[in-house]
C-alpha positions as CSV (number, residue, x, y, z in Angstrom):
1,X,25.7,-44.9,6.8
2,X,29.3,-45.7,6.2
3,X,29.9,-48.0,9.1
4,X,29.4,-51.4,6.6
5,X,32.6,-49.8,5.0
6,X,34.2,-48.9,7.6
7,X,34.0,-52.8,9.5
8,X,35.1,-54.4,5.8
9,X,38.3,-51.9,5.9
10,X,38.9,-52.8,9.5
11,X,39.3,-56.1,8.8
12,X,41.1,-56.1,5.6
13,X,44.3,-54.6,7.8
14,X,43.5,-56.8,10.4
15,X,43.4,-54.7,12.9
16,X,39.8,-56.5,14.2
17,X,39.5,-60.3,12.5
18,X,35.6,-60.4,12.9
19,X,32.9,-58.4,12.3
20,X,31.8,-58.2,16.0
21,X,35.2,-56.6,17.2
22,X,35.1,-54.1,14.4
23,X,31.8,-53.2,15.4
24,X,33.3,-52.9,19.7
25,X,36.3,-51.1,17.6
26,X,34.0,-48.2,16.0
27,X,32.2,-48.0,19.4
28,X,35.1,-47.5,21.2
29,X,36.0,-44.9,18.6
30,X,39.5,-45.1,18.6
31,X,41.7,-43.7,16.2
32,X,42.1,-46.3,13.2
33,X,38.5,-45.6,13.0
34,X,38.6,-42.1,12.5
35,X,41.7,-42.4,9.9
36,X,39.4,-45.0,7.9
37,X,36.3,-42.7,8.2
38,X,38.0,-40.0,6.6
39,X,39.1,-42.5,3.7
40,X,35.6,-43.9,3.1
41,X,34.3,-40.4,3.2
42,X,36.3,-39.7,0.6
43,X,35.7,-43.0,-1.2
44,X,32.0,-42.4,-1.0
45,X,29.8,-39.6,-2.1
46,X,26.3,-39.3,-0.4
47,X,23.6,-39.1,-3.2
48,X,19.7,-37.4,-1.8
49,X,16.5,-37.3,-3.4
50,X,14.8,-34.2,-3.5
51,X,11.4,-36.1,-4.1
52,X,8.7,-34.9,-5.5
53,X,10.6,-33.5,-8.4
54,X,10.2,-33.2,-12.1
55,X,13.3,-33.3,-13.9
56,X,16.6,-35.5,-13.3
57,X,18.4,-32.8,-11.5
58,X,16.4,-34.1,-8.1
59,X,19.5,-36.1,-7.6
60,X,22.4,-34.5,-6.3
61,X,26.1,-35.6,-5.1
62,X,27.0,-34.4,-1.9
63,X,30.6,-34.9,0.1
64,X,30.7,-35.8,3.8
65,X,32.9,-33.3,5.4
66,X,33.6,-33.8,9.1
């Protein structure tokens, strides 16, 4: 879910210069990529559906906690 974030914050520091050794870098799961995880979580609240419902409050606003 958050990986897309996660390989464009990688290689904004530089830390991997292409999208293929961001993607070896969160399978390797070293520890930039936890430290960035915990700043997109942050960044980015995960919104579900509670389909079939009737009234707007189906949506709700959840944060990821690890």
């Amino acid at each position: 879910l958050f990986k897309p974030f996660i390989f464009s914050k990688l290689q904004r520091r530089g830390i991997a210069p292409t999208i293929k050794a961001a993607k070896k870098k969160v399978e390797s799961e070293s520890p930039e990529v936890w430290d960035i995880l915990e700043e997109v979580i942050r960044e980015h609240p995960v919104m579900l559906n509670r389909a079939p419902t009737l009234h707007r409050l189906g949506i709700q606003a959840f944060e990821v906690v690890l």
